[in-house]
N, C-alpha and C positions, 0 to 999 in steps of 0.2 A: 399808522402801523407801529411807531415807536413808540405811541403810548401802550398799547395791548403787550407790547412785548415785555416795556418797565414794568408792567402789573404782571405780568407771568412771573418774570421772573422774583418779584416781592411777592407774589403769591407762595411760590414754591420754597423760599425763604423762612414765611411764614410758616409752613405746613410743615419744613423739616425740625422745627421749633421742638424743645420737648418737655415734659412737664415732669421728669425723671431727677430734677434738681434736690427735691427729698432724701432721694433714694442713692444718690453719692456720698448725701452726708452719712445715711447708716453706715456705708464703706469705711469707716473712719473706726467703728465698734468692734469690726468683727472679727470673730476670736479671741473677743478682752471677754474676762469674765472680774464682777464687782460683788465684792462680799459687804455684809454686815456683820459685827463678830457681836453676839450673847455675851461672852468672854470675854478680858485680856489675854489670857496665855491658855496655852494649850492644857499645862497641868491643871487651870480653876475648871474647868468645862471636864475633863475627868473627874476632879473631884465633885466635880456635881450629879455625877451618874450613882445613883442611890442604890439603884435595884438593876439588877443585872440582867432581869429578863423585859427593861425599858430604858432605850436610851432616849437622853434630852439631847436635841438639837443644838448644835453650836453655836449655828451661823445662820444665817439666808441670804441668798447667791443670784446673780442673775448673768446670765449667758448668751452673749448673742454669737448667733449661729451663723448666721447668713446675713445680705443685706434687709431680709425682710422677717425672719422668725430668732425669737430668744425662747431658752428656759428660765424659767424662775423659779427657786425653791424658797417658799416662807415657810413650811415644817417640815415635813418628811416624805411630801409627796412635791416630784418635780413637773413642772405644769408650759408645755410648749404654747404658744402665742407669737401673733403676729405684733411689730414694730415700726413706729416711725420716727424720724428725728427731726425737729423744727422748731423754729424760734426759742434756742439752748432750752430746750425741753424734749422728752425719749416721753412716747406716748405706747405703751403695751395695751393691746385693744383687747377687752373682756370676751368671753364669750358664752355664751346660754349652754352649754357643752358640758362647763367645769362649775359645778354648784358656788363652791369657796373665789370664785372668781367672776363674779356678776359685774362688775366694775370697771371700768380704764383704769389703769394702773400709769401714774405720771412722776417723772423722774425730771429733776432740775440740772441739768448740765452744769457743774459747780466751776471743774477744769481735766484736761485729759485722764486726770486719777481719782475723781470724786463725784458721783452723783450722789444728789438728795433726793431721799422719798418723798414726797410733798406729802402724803399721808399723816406723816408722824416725822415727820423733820427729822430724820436718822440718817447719818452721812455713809454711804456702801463706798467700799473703798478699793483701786482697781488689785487684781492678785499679780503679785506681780514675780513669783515662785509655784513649786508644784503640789503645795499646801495654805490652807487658809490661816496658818502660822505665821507664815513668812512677813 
């Protein structure tokens, strides 16, 4: 009778285990938002707007929203995707949905203020104001 009951209760031990241990680390993102600047200063990126009826993009930004979805902006169109965080790597999972996005998109945990795009080694850096000047 003591052994069935030790396995119960290691049973139910086990069962109440969770595999949600991913999904605390996103906790740790959300609400940051990481730029990468075109630019040094605000006035080079003005003066780079040539033609008035086309603006050049400054920046590109990534946004986590929640524990599970970010936005990312690489040009002018902002593109929601789902997220995971693991092994100091942020994995943005592709989807057949958004043409310019066929890909995983994987990001290097640098330190709480820097992620690297593993794409193209460009360091996105956290905003830490309510401009991408700041």
């Amino acid at each position: 009778m003591g052994k069935y009951f030790l396995l119960s209760i290691l049973g139910i031990v086990l069962l109440s285990c969770s595999n949600d241990d991913d999904n605390s680390q996103n906790t740790e993102f959300v609400g940051k938002t990481f730029d990468y600047l075109f630019f040094e200063t605000e006035q080079e990126c003005i003066d780079a707007q040539t033609d008035p009826n086309f603006f050049i993009n400054c920046h590109q930004e990534l946004s986590f929203v929640d524990n599970e979805n970010v936005e990312i902006l690489f040009t002018d169109i902002k593109y929601s995707a789902n997220y995971k965080v693991g092994n100091n790597k942020i994995v943005i999972y592709s989807s057949s949905n958004i043409l310019e996005f066929q890909n995983d998109i994987i990001f290097e945990i640098i330190n709480d203020s820097s992620l690297k795009f593993v794409d193209n080694n460009t360091i996105w850096k956290l905003r830490t104001g309510n401009s991408i000047w700041n």
